[in-house]
KOLDREN-606613 format. One record per atom (N, C-alpha, C): residue number from 1; residue in one letter; atom name; z, x, y. Coordinates in pm, 1 decimal, always signed. Atoms other than C-alpha are relative to their C-alpha. Layout:
- k; r; a; w; u; v
- NUM; A; CA; Z; X; Y
...
This chain:
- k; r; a; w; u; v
- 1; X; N; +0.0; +80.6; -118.8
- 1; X; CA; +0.0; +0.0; +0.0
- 1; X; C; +0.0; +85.0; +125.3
- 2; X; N; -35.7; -114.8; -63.7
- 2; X; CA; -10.3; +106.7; +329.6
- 2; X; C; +113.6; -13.1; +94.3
- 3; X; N; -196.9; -33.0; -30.0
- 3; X; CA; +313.8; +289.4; +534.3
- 3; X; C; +17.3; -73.0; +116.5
- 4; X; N; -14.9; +48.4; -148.6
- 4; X; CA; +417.5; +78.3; +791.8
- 4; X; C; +69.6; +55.3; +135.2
- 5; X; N; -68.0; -78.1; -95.6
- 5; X; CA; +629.6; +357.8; +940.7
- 5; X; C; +12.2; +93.5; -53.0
- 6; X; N; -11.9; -132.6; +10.5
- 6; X; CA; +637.0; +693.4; +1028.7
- 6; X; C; +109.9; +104.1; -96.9
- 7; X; N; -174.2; -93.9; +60.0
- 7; X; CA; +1001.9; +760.9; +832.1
- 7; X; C; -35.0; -78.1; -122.4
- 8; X; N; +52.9; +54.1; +86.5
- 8; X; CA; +801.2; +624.8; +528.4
- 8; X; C; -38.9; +137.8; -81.0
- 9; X; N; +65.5; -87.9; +31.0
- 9; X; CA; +612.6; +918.4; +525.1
- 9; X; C; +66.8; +149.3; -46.3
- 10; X; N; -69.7; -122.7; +39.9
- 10; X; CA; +706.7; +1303.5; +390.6
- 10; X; C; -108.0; +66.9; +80.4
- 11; X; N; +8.0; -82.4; -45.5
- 11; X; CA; +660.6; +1584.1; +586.5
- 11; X; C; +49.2; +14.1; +126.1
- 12; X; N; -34.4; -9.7; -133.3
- 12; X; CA; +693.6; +1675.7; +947.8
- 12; X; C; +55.2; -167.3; +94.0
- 13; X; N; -8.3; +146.4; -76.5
- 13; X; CA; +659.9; +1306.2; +1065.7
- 13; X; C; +87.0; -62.2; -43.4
- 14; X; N; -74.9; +68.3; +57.9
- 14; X; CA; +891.1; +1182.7; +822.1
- 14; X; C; +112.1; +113.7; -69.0
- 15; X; N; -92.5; -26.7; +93.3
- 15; X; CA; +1104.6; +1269.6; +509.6
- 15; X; C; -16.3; +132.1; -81.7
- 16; X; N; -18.4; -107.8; +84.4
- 16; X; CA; +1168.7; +1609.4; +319.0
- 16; X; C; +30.1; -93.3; -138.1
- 17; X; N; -48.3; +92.4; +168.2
- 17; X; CA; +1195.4; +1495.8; -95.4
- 17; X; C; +1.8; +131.0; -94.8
- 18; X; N; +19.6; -120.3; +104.7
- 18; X; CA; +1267.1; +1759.0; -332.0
- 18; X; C; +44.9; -73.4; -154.2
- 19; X; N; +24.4; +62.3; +109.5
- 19; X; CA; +1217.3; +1543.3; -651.8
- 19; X; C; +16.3; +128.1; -116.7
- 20; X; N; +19.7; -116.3; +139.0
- 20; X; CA; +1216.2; +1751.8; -1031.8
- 20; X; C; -164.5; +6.2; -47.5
- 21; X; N; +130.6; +46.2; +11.3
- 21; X; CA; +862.9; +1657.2; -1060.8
- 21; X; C; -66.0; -103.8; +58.9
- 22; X; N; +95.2; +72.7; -146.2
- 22; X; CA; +614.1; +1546.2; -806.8
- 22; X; C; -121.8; -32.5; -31.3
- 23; X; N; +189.3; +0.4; +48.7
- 23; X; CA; +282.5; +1393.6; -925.6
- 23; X; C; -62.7; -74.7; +147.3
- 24; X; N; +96.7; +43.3; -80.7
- 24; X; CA; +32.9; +1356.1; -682.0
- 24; X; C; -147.6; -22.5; -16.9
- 25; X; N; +103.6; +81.8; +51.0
- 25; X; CA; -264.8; +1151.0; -664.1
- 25; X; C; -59.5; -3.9; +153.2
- 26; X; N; +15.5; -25.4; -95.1
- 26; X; CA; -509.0; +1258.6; -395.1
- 26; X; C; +18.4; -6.0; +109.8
- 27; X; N; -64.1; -91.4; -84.8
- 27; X; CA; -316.5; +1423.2; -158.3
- 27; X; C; -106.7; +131.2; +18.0
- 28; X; N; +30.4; -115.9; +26.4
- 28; X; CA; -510.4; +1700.1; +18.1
- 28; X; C; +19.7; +127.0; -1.4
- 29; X; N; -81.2; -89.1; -44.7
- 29; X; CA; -266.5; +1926.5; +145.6
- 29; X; C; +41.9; +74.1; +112.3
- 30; X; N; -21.8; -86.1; -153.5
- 30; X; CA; -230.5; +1943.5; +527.0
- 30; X; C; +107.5; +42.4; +25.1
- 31; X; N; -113.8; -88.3; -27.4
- 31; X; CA; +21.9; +2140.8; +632.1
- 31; X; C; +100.8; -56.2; +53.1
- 32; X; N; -113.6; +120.2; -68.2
- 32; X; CA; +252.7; +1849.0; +799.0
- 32; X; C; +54.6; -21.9; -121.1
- 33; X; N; -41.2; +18.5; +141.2
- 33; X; CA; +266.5; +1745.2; +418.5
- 33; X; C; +88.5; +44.2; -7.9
- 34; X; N; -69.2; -116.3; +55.1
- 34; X; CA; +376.7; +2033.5; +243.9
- 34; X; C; +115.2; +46.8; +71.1
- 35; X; N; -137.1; -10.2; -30.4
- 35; X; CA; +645.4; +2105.2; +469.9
- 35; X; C; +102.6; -109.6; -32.3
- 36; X; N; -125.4; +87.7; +76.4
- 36; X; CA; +802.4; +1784.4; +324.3
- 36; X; C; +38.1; -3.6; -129.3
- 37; X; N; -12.8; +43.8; +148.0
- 37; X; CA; +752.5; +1814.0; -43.5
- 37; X; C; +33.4; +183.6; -51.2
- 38; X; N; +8.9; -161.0; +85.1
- 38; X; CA; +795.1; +2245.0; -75.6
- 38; X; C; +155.8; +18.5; -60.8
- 39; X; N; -125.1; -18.2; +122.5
- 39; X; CA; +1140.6; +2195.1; -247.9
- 39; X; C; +9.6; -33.4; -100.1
- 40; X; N; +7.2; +35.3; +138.1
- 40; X; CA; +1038.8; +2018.7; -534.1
- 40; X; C; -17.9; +75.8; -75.3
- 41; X; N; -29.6; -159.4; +93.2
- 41; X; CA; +1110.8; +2197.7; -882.6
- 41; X; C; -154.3; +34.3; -30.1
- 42; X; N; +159.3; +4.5; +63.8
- 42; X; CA; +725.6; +2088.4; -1012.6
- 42; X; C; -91.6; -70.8; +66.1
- 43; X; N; +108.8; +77.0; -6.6
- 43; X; CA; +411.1; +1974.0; -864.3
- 43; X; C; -86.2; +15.1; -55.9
- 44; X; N; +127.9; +46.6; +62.4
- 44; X; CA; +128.5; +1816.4; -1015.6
- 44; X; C; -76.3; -81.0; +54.3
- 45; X; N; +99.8; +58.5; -105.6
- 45; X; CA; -172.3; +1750.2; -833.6
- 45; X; C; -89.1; -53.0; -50.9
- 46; X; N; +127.0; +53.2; +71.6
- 46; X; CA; -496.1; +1553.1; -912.3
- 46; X; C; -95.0; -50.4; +125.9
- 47; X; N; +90.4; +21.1; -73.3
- 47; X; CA; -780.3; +1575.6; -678.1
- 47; X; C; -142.7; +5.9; -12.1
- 48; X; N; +145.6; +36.5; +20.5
- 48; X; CA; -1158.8; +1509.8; -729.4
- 48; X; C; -99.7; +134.6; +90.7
- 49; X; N; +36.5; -130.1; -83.4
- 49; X; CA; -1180.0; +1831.0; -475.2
- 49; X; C; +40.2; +141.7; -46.4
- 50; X; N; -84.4; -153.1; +92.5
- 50; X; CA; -1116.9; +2185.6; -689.7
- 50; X; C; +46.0; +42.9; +127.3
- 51; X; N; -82.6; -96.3; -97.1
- 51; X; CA; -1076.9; +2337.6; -319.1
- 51; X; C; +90.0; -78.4; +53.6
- 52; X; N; -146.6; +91.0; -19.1
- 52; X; CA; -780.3; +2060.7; -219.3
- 52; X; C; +98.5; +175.7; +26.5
- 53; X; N; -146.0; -98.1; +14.1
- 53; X; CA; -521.3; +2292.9; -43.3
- 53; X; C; +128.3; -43.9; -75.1
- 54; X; N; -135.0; +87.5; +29.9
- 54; X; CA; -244.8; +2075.6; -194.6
- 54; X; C; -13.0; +62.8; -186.3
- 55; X; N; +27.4; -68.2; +113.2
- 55; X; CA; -380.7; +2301.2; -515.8
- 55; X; C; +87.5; +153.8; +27.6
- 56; X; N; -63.7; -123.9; -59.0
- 56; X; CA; -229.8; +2648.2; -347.9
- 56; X; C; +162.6; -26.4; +16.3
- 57; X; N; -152.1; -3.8; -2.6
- 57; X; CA; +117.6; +2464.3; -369.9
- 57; X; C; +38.2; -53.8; -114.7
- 58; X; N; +10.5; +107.2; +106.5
- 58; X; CA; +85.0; +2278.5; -721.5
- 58; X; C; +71.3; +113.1; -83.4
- 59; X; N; -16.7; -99.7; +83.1
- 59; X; CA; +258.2; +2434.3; -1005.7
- 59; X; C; -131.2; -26.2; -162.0
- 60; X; N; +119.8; +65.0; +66.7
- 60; X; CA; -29.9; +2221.3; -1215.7
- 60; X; C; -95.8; -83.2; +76.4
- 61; X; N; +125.1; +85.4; -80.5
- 61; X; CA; -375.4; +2101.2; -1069.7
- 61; X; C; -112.0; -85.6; -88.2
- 62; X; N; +100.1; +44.6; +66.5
- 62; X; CA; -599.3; +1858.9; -1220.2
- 62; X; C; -133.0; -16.1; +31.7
- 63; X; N; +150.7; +37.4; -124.7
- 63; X; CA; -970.3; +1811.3; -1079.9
- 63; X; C; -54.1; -115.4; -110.1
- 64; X; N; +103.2; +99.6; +66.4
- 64; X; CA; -1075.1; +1492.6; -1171.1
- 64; X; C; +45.5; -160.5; +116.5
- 65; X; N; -23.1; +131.6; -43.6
- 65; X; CA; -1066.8; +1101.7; -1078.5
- 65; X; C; +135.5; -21.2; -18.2
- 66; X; N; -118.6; +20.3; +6.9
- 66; X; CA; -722.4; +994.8; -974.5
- 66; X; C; +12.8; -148.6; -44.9
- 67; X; N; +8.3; +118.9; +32.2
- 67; X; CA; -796.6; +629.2; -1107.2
- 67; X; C; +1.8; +0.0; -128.8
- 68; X; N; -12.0; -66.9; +149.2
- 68; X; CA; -895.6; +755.2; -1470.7
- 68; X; C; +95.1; +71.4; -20.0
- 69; X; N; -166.6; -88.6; +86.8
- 69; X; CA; -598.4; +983.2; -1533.0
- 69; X; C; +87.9; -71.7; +36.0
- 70; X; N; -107.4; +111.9; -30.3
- 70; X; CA; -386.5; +688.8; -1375.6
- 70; X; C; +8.3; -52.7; -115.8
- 71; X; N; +72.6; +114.9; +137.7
- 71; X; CA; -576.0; +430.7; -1673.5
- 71; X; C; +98.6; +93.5; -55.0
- 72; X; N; +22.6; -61.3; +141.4
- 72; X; CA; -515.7; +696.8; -1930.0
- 72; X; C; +171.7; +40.4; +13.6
- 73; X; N; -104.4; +9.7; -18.7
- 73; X; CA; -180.1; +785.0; -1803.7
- 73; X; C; +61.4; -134.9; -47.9
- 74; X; N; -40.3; +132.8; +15.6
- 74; X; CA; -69.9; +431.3; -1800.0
- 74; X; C; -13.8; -37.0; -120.7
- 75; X; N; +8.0; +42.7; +129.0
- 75; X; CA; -177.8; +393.1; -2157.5
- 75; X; C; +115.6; +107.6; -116.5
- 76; X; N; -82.7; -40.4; +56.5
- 76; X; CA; +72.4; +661.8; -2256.3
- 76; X; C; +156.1; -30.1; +37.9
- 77; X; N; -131.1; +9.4; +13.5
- 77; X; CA; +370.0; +545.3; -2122.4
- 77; X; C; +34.5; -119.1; -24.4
């Protein structure tokens, strides 16, 4: 959906989150971001873009459709 407010959001504009594992689902990695999410223990990225900066902070990157590995996700849990 979308954020109806700024303190919704992570990074500069909003909220710091240091989660144990962070999956993201195209995110590309502007630098406002990443200053909210760089404490988390694990990220896992999935972008349809191999050069995605939000890949240079991932501890796992996927390159593909974030709709299909959702499906296929969703069928394993």
């Amino acid at each position: 959906g979308m954020v109806e407010d700024e303190s919704d959001l992570s990074g500069t504009s909003g909220k710091s989150i240091k989660p144990k594992v962070l999956l993201e689902f195209g995110i590309s990695g502007a630098v406002h971001y990443i200053s909210g999410i760089n404490k988390s223990k694990c990220i896992i990225s999935v972008n349809t873009d191999e050069n995605a900066k939000i890949f240079n902070y991932s501890d796992y990157g996927v390159v593909g459709d974030a709709k299909a590995i959702l499906k296929e996700l969703e069928k394993k849990i």
